[in-house]
N, C-alpha and C positions, 0 to 999 in steps of 0.2 A: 625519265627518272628511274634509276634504278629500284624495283619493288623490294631487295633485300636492306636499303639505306633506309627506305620509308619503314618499313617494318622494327628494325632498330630504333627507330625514333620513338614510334609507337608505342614498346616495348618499354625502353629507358620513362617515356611520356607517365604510361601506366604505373608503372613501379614508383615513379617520382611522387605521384597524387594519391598512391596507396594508403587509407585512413581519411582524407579528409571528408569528412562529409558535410554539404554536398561534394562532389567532386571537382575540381578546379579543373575546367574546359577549356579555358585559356593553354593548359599544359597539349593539346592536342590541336590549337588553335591551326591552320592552314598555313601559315607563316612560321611553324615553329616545326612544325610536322614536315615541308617544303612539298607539299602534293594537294592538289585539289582534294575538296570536300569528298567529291563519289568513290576518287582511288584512296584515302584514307581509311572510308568507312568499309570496301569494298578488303581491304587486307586486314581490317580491324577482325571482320567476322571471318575472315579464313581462321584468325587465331584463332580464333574465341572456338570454330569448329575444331582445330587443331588441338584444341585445348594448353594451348598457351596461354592464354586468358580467358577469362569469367567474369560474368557481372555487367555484359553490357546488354542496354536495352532497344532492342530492333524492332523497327516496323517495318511492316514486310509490303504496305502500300500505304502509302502515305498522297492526299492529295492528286494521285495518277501515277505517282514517280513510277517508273517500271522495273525502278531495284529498293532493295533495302535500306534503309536510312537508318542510322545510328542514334537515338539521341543521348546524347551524352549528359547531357542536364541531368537525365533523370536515373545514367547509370551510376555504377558501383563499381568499374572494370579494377579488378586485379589480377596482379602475375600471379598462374597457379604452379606446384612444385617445379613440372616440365620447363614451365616456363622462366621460372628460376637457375633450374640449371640450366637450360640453355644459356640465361647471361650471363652464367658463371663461367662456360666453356669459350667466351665471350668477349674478350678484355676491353675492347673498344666499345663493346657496349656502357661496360661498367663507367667509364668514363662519360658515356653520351647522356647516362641517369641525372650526374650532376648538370655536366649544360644544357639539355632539356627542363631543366626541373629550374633553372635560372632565366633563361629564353622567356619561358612561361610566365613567370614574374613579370619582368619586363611586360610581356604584351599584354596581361592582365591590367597593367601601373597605365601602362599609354593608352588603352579601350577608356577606363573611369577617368582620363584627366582628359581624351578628347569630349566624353558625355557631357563633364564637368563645364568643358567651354563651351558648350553647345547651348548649357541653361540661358 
């Protein structure tokens, strides 16, 4: 998978959940992002070094893991200025904000209606 498509996603992901608090994780879900959990979290923190975004909450060893883990639950990630205008410089990003931010919906809708049948 391309790391510049995962990143876009990310990106539009971030901007899409900006304000909700807590943060809807669904919008970064595996499925909506199209990359494994370690490559997700793994370009999530290049941002956040980049300063593209801000606000996410890292553990730096978790249970053994031997990289960083993200947890999203309990961050706050937002696009910071840079990271604005990059999607402004961006068209396809702009676009990917909205179907990211609907994808997310959805798998948020199907996770509570599979729990749902599960009772």
């Amino acid at each position: 998978m391309d790391d510049f498509k995962i990143i876009a996603r990310l990106l539009a992901a971030i901007r899409a959940g900006e304000g909700q608090q807590p943060f809807n994780c669904a919008l970064v879900d595996e499925k909506v992002i199209k990359a494994p959990e370690a490559k997700r979290d793994a370009l999530a923190i290049k941002l956040q070094k980049s300063g593209l975004i801000e606000g996410l909450f890292i553990v730096d060893d978790i249970d053994g893991q031997p990289r960083p883990v993200v947890m999203w639950q309990y961050s706050s990630p937002a696009v910071t200025l840079s990271g604005l205008e990059y999607i402004d410089s961006n068209s396809a990003l702009k676009k990917a904000i909205k179907e990211i931010k609907d994808a997310g919906i959805a798998v948020a809708a199907q996770t509570i209606a599979n729990v749902i049948t599960g009772l």
